[in-house]
PDB file of N, CA, C and O in Angstrom:
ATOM      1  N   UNK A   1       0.829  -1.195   0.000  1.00  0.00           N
ATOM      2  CA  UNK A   1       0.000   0.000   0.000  1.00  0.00           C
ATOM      3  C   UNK A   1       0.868   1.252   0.000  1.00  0.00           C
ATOM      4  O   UNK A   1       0.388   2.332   0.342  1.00  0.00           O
ATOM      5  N   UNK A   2       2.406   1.098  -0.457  1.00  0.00           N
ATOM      6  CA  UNK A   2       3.279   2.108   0.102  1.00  0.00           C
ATOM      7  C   UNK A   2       3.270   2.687  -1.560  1.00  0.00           C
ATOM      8  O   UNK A   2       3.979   3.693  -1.588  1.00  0.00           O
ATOM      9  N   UNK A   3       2.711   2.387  -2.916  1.00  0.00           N
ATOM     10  CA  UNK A   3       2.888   3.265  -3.756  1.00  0.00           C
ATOM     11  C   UNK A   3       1.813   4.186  -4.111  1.00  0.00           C
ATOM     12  O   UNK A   3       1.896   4.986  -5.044  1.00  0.00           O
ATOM     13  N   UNK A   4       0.999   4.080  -3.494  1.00  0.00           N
ATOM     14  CA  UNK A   4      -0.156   5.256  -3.422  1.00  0.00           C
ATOM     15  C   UNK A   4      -0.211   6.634  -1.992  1.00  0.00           C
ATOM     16  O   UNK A   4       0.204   6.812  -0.847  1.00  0.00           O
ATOM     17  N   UNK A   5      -0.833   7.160  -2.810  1.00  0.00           N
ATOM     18  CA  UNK A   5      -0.724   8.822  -1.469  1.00  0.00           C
ATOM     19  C   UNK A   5      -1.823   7.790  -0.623  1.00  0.00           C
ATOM     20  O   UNK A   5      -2.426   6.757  -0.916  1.00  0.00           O
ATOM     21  N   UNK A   6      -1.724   8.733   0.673  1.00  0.00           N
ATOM     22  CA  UNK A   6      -3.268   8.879   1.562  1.00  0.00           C
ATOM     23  C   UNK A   6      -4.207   9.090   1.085  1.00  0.00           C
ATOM     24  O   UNK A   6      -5.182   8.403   1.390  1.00  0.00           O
ATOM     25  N   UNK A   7      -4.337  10.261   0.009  1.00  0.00           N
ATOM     26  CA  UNK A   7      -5.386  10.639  -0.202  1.00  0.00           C
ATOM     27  C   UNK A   7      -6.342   9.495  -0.981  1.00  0.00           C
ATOM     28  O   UNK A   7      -7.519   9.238  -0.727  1.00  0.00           O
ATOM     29  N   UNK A   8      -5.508   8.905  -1.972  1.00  0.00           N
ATOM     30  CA  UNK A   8      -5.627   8.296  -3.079  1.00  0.00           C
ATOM     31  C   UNK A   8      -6.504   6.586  -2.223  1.00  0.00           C
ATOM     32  O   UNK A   8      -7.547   5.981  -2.472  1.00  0.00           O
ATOM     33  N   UNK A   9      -5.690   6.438  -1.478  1.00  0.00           N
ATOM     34  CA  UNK A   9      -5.796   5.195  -0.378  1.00  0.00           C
ATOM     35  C   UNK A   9      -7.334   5.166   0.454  1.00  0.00           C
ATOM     36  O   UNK A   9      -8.231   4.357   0.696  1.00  0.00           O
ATOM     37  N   UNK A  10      -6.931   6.900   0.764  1.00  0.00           N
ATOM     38  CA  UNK A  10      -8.622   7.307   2.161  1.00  0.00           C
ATOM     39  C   UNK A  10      -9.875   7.098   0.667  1.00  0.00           C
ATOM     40  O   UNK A  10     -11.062   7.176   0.984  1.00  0.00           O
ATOM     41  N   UNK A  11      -9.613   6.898  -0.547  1.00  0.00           N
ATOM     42  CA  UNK A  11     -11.017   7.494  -1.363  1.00  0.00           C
ATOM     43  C   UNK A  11     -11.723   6.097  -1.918  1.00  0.00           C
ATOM     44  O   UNK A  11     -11.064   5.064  -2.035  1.00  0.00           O
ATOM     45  N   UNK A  12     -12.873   6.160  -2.185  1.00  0.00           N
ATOM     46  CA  UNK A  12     -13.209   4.761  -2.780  1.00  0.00           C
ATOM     47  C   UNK A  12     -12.270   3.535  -3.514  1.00  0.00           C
ATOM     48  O   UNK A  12     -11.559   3.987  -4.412  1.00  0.00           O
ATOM     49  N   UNK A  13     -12.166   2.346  -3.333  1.00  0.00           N
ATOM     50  CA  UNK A  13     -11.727   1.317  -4.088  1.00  0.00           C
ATOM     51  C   UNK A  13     -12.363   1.415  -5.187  1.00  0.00           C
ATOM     52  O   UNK A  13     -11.631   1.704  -6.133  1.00  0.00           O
ATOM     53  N   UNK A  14     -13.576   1.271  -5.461  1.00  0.00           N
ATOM     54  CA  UNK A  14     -14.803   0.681  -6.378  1.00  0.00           C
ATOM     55  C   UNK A  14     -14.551   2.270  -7.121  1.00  0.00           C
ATOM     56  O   UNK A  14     -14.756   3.318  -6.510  1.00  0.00           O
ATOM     57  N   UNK A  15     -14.155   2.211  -8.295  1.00  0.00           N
ATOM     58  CA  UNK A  15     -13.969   3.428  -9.419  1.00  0.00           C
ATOM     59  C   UNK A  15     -14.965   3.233 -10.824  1.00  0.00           C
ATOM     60  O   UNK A  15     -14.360   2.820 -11.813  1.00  0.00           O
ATOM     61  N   UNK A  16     -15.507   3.331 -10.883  1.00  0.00           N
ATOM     62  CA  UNK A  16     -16.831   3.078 -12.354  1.00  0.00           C
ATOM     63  C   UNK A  16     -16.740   1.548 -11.996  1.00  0.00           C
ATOM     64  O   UNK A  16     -16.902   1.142 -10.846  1.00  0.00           O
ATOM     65  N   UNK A  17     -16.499   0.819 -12.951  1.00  0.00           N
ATOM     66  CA  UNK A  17     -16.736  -0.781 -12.798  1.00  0.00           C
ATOM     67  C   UNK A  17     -15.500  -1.836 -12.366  1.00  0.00           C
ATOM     68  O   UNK A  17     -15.431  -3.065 -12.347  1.00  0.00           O
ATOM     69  N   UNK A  18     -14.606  -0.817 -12.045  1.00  0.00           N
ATOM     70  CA  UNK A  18     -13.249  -1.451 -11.241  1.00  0.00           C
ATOM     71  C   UNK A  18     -12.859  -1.249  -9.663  1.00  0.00           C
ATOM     72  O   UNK A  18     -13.239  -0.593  -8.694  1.00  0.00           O
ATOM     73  N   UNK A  19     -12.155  -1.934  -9.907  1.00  0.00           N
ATOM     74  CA  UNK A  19     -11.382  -1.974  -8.109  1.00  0.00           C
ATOM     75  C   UNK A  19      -9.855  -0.926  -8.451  1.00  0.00           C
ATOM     76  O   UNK A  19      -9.332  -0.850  -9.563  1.00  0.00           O
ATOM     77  N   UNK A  20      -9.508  -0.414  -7.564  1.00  0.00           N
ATOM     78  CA  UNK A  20      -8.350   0.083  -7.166  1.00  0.00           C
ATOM     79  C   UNK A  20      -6.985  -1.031  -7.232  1.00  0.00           C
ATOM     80  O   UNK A  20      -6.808  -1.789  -6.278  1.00  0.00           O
ATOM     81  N   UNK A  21      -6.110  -1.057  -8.353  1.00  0.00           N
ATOM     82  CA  UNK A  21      -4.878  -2.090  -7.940  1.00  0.00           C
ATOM     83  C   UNK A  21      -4.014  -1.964  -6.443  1.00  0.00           C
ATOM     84  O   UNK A  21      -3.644  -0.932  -5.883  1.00  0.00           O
ATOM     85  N   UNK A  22      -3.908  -2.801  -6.189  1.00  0.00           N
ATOM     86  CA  UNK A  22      -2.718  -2.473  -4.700  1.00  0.00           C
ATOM     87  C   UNK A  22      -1.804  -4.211  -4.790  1.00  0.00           C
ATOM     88  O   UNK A  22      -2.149  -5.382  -4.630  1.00  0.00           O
ATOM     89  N   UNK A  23      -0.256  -3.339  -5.205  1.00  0.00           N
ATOM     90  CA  UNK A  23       0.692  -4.464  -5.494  1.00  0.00           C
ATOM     91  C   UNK A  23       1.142  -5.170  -4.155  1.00  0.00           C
ATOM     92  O   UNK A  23       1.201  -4.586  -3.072  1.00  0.00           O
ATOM     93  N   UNK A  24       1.408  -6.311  -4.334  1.00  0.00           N
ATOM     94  CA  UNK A  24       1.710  -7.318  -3.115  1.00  0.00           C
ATOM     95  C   UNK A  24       2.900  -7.805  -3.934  1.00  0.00           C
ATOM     96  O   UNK A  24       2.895  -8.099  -5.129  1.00  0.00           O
ATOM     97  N   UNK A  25       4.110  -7.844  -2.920  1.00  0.00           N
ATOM     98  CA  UNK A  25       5.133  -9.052  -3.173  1.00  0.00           C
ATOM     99  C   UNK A  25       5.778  -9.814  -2.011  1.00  0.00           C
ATOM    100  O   UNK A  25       5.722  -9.202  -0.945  1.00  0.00           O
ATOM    101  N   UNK A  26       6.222 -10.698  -1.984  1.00  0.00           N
ATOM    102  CA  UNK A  26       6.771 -11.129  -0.975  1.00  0.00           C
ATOM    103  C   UNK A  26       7.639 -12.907  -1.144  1.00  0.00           C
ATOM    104  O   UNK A  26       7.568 -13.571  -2.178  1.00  0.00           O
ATOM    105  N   UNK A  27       8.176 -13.228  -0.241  1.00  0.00           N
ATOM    106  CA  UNK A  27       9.194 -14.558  -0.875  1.00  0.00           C
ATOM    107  C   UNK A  27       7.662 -15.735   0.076  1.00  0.00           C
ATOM    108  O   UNK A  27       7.582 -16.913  -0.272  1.00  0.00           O
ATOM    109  N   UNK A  28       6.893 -15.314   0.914  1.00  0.00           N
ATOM    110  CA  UNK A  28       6.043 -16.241   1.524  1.00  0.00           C
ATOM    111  C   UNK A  28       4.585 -16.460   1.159  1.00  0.00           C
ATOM    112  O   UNK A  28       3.655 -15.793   1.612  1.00  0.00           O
ATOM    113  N   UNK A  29       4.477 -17.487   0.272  1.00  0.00           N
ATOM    114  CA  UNK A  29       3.192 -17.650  -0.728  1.00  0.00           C
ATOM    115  C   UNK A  29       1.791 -18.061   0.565  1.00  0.00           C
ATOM    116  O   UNK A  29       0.667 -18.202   0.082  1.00  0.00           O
ATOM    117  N   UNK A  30       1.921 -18.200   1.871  1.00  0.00           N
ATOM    118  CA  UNK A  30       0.831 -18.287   2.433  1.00  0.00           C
ATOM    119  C   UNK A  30       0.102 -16.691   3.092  1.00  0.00           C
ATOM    120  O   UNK A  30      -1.002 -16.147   3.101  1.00  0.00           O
ATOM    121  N   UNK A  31       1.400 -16.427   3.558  1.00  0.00           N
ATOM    122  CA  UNK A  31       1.390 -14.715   3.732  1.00  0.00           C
ATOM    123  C   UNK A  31       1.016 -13.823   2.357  1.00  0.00           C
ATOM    124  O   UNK A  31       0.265 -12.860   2.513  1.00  0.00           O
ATOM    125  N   UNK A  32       1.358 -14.026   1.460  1.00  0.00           N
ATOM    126  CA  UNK A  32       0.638 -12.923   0.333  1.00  0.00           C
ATOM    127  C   UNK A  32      -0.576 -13.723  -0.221  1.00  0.00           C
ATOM    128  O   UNK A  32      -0.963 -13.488  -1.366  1.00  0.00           O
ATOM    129  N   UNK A  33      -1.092 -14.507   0.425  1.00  0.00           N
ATOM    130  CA  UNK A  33      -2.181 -15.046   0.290  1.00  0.00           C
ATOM    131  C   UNK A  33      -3.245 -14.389   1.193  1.00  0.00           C
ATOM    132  O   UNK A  33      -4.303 -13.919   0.775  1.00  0.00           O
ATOM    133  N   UNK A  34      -2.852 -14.410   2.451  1.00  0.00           N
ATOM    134  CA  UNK A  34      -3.704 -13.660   3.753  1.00  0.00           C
ATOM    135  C   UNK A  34      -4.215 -11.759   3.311  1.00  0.00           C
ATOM    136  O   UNK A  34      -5.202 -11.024   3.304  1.00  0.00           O
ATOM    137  N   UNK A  35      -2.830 -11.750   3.020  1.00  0.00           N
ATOM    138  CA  UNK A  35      -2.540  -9.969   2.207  1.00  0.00           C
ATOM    139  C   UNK A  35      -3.770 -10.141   1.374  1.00  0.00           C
ATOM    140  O   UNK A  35      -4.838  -9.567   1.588  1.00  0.00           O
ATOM    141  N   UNK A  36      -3.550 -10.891   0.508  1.00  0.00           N
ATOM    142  CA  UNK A  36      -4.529 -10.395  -0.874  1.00  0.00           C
ATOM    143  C   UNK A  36      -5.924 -10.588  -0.170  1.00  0.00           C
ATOM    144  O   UNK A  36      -6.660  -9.677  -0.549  1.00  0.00           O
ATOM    145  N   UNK A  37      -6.460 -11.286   0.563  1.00  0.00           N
ATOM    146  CA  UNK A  37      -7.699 -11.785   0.966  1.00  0.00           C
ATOM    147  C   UNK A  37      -8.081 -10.280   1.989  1.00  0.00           C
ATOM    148  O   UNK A  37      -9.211  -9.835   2.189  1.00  0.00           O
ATOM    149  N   UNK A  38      -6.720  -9.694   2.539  1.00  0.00           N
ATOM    150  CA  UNK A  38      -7.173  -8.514   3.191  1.00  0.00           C
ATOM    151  C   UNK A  38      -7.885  -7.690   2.313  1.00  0.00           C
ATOM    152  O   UNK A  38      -8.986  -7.142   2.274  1.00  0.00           O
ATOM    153  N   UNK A  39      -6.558  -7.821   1.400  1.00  0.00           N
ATOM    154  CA  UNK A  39      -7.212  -6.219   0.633  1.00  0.00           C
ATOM    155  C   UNK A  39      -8.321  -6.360  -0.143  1.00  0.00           C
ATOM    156  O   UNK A  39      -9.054  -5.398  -0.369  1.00  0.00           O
ATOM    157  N   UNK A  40      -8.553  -7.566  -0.625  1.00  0.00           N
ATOM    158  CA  UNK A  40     -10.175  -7.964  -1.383  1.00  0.00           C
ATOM    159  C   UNK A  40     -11.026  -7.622  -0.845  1.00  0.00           C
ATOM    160  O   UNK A  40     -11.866  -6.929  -1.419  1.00  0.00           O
ATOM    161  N   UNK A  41     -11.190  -8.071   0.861  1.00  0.00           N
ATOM    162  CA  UNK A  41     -12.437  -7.791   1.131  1.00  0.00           C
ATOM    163  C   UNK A  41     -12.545  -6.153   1.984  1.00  0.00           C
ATOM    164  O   UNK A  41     -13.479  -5.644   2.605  1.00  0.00           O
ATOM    165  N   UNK A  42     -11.429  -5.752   1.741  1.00  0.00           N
ATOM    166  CA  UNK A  42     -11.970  -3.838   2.462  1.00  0.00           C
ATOM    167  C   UNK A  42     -11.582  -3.016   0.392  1.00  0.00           C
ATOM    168  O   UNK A  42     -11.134  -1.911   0.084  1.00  0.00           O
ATOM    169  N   UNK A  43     -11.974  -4.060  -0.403  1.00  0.00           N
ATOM    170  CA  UNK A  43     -12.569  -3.189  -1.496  1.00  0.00           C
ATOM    171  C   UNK A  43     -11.355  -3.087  -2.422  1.00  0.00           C
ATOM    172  O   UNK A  43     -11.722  -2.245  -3.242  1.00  0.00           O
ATOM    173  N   UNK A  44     -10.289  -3.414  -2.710  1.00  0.00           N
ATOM    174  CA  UNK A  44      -9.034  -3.595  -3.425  1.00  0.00           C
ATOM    175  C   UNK A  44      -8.421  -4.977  -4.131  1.00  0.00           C
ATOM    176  O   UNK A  44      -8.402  -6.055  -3.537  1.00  0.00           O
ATOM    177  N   UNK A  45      -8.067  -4.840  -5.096  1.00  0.00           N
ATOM    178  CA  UNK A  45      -7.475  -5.779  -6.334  1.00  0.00           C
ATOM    179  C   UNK A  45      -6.540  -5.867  -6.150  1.00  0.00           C
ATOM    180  O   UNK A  45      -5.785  -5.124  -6.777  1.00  0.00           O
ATOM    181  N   UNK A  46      -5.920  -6.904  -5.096  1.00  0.00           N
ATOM    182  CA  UNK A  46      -4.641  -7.013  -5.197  1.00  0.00           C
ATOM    183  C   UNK A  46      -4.043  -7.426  -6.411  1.00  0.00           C
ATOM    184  O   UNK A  46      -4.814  -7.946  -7.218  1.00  0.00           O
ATOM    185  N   UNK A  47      -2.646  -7.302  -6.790  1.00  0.00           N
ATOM    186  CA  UNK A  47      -2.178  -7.652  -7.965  1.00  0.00           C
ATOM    187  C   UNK A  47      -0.728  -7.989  -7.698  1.00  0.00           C
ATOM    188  O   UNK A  47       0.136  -7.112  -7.730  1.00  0.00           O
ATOM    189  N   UNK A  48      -0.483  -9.131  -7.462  1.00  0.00           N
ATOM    190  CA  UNK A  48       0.697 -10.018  -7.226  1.00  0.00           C
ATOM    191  C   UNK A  48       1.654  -9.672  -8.247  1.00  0.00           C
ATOM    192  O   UNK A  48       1.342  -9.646  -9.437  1.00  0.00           O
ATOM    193  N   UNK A  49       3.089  -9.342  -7.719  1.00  0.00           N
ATOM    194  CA  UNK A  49       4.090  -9.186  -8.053  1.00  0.00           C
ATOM    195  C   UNK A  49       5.262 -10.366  -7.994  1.00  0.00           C
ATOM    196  O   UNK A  49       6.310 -10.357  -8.640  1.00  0.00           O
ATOM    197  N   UNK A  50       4.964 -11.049  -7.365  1.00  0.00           N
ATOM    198  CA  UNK A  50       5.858 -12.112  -7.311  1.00  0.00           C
ATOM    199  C   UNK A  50       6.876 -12.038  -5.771  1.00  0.00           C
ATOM    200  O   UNK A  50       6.340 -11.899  -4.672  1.00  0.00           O
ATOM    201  N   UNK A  51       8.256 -12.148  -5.933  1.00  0.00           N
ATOM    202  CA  UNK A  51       8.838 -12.259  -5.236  1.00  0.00           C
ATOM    203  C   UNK A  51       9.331 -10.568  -4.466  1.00  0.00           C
ATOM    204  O   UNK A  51       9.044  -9.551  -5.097  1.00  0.00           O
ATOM    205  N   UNK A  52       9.859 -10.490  -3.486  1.00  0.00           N
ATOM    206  CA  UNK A  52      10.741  -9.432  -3.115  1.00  0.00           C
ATOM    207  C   UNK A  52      11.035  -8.956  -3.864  1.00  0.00           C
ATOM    208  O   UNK A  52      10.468  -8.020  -4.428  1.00  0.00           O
ATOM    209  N   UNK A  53      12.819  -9.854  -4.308  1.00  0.00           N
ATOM    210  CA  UNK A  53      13.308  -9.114  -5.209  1.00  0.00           C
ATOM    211  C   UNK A  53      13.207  -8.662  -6.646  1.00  0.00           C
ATOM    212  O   UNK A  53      13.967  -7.859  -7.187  1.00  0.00           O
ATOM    213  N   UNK A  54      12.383  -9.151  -7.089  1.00  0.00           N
ATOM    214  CA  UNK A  54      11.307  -9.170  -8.723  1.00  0.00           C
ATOM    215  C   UNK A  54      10.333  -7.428  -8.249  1.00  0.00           C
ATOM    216  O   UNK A  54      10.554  -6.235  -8.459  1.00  0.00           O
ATOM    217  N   UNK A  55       9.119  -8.319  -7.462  1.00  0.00           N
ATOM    218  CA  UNK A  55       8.187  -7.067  -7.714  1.00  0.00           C
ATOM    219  C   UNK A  55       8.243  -6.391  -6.518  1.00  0.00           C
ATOM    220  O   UNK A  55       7.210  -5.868  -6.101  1.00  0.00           O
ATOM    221  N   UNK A  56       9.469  -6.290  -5.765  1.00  0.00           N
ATOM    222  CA  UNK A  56       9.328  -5.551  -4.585  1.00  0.00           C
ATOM    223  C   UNK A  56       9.974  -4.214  -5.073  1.00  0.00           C
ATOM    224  O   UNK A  56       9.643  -3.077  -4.734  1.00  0.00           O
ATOM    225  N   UNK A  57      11.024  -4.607  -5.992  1.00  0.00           N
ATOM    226  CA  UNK A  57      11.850  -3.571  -6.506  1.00  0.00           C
ATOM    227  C   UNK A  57      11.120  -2.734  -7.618  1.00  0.00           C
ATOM    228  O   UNK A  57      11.577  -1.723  -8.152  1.00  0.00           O
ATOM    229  N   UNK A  58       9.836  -3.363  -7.893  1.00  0.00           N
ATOM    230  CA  UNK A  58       8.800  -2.196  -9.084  1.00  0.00           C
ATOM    231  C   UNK A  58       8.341  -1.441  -8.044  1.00  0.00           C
ATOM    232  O   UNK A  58       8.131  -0.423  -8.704  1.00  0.00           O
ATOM    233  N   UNK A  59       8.106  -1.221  -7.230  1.00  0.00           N
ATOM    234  CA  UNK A  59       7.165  -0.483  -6.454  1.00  0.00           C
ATOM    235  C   UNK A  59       7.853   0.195  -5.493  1.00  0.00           C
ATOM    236  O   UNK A  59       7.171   0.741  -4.626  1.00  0.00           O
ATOM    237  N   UNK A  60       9.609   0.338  -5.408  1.00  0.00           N
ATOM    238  CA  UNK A  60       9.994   1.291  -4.655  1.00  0.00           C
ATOM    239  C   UNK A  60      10.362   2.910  -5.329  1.00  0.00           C
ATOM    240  O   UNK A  60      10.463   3.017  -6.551  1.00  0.00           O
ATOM    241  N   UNK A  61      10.549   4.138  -4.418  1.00  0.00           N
ATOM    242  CA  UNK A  61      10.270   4.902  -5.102  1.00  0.00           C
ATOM    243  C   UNK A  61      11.479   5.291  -6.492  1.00  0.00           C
ATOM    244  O   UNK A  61      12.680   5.052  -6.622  1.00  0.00           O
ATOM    245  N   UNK A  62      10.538   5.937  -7.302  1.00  0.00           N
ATOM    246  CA  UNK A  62      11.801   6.293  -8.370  1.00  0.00           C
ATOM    247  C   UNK A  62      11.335   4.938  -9.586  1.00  0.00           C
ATOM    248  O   UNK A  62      11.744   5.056 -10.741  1.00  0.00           O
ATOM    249  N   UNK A  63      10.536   3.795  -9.225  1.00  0.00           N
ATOM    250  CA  UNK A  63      10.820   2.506 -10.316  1.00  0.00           C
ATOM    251  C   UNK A  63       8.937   2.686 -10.725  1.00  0.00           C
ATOM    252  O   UNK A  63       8.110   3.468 -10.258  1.00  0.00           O
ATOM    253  N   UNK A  64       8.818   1.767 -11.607  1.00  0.00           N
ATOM    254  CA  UNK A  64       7.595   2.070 -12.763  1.00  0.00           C
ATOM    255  C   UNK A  64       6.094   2.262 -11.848  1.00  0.00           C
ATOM    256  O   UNK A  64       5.133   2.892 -12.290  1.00  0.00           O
ATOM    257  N   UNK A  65       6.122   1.620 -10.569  1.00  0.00           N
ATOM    258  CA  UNK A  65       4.654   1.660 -10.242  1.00  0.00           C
ATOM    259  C   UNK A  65       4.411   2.372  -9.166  1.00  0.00           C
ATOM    260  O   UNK A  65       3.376   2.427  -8.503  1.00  0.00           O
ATOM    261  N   UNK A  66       5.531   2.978  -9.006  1.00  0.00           N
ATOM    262  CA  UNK A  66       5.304   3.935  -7.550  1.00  0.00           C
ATOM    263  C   UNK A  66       4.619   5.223  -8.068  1.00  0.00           C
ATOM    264  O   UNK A  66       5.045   5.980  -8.941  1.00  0.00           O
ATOM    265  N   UNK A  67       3.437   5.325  -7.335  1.00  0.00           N
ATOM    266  CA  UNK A  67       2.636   6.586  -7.625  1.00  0.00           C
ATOM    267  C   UNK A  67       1.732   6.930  -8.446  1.00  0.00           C
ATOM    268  O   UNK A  67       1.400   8.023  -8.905  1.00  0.00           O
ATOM    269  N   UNK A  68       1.222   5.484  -8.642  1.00  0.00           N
ATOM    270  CA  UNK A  68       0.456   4.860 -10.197  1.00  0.00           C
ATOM    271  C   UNK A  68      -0.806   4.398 -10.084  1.00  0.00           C
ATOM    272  O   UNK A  68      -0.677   3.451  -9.309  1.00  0.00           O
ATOM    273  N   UNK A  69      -1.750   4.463 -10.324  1.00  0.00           N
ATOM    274  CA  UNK A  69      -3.388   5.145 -10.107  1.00  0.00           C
ATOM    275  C   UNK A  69      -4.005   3.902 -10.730  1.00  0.00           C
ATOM    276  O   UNK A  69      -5.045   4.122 -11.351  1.00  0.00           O
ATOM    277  N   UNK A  70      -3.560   2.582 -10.692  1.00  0.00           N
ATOM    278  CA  UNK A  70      -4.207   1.854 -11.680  1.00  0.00           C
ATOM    279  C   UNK A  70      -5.779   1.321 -11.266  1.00  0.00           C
ATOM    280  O   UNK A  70      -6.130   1.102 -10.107  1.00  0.00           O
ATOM    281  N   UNK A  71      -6.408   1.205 -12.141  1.00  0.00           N
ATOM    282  CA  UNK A  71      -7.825   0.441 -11.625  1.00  0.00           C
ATOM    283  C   UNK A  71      -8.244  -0.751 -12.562  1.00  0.00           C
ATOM    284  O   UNK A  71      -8.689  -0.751 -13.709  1.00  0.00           O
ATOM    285  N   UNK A  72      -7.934  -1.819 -11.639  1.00  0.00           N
ATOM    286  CA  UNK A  72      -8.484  -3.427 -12.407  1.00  0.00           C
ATOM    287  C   UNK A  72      -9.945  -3.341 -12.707  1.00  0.00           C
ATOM    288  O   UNK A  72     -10.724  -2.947 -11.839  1.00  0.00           O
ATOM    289  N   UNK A  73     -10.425  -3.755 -14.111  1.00  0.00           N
ATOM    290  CA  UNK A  73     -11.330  -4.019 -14.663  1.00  0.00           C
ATOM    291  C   UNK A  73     -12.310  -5.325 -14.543  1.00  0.00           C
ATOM    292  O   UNK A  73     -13.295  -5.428 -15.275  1.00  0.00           O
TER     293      UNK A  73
END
């Protein structure tokens, strides 16, 4: 949840007929399992990145998805 503002975060998930993306990565496939089931049900699309070092490194600041507004369809 660290590549979006507050503001962006405090405002609806549900955008016309999509959810809000929010990237998950991590090296522990039962733990980004729990994650994604969080963010599903308070209204967010998680969207799996894979590992740490793979999709942990898209989403720090300065790299392609930090600060990025996406909404799953």
């Amino acid at each position: 949840m660290n590549t979006l503002s507050a503001k962006v975060l405090a405002a609806d998930p549900s955008v016309g007929n999509g959810k809000r993306a929010l990237f998950i990565s991590g090296d522990d496939k039962d733990a980004k399992a729990i994650v994604s089931g969080i963010l599903s049900k308070i209204g967010f699309a998680p969207i799996d990145l894979g590992t740490l070092a793979a999709g942990g490194r898209l989403q720090q600041f300065n790299w392609p998805l930090n600060s990025q507004n996406f909404i799953k369809l």
